[in-house]
N, C-alpha and C positions, 0 to 999 in steps of 0.2 A: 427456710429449711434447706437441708441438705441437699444438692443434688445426687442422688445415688442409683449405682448402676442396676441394684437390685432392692428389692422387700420384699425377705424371705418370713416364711412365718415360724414361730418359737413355742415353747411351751406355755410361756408366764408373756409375752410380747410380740413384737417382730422385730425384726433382724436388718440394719441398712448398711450395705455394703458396697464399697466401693474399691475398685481395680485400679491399677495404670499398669494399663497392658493385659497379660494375664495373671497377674501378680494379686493377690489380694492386700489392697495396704489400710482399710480402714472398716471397722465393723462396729457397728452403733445399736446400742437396745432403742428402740424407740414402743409408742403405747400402744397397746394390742388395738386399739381402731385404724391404726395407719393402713389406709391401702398396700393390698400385694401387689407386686408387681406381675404382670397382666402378658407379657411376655418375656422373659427371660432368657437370657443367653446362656450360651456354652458353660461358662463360668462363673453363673450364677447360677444351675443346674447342677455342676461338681460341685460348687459349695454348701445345693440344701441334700446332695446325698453324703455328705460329712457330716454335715449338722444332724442330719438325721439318723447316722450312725451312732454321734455322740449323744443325741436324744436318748439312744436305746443302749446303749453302752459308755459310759462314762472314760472308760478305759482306751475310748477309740484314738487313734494315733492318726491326725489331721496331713493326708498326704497331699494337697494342693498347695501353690507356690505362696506365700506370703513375704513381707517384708515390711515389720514395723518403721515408724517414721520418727524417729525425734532425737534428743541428744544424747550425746554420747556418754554422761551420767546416765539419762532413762533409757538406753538399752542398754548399759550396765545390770538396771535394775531388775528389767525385763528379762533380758538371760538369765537370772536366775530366779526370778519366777518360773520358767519352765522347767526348774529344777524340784521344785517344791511337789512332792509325792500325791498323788490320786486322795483324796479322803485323807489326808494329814495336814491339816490348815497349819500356819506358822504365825507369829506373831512380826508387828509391824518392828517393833524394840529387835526380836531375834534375828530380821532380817536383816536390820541397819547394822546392828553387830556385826553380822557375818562380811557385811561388807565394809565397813570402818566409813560411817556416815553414822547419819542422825534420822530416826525413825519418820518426824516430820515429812522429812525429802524423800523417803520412801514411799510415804503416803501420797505423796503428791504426784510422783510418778508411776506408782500406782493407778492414781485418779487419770494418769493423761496416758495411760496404754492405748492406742489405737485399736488392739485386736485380741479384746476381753474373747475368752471362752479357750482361746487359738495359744493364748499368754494367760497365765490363769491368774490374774491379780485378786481372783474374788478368791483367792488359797490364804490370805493374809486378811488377818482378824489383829484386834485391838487386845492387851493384854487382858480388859475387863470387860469383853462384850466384841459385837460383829464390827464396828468399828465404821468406820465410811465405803463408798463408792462410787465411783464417776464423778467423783467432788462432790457429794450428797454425803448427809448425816443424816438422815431420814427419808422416806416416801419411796414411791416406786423403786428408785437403785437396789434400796435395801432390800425391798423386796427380792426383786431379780439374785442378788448376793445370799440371801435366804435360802432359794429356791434350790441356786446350782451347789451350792454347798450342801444342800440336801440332799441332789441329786449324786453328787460326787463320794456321800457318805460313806465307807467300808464298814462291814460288821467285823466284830472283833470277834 
């Protein structure tokens, strides 16, 4: 397993998060029996009162430092995940469009977000159904992806 600086607890899991420095760069769903972490830092203290804003507000605007990690296609990709509106999931086909790629590579980069919730990859769904997540077609992710897309829901 991971070594992480924190386990923080979630609604549907717990939360493994990892810093360099104060920066947050890496946030993992892991299964709701993982031990919490037992002392916590400064920075893992700002990040379960984020979390726990977003818990209660969907809407909440994550003001702690992060910085996703990976190539310069996938934070292509990821920049515009954060584009992708509160309670308006998009399709994996509309997003590849948008950006003159192939749905596939979205998906996949998608799958390797470092910092799900922060980057909202679980906003993008499959033209016929919830689609993948974290590189899952089924079980737990899906759940998790279930859950915040429920939680993120607007009423019309």
């Amino acid at each position: 397993m991971l070594a992480y600086d924190a386990i923080l607890p979630a609604p549907m899991c717990r939360l493994g998060a990892c810093f360099t420095g104060e920066v947050l760069t890496r946030l993992d769903f892991l299964p709701i029996e993982t031990p919490l972490s037992d002392r916590p830092d400064t920075r893992a203290h700002q990040l379960s009162r984020e979390l726990d804003a977003y818990w209660g507000n969907p809407a909440h605007a994550f003001a702690l430092p992060y910085t996703p990690l990976g190539t310069p296609f996938q934070l292509r990709v990821w920049h515009a995940l954060m584009a992708i509106p509160l309670g308006r999931p998009t399709t994996y086909g509309a997003l590849a469009k948008q950006l003159g790629t192939a749905a596939r590579a979205v998906g996949q980069a998608c799958g390797s977000n470092p910092l799900p919730i922060l980057i909202p990859c679980h906003r993008v769904v499959a033209a016929s159904g919830l689609g993948g997540f974290m590189h899952a077609s089924g079980g737990a992710p899906l759940d998790v992806k279930t859950w915040l897309l429920a939680h993120e829901r607007r009423p019309d």
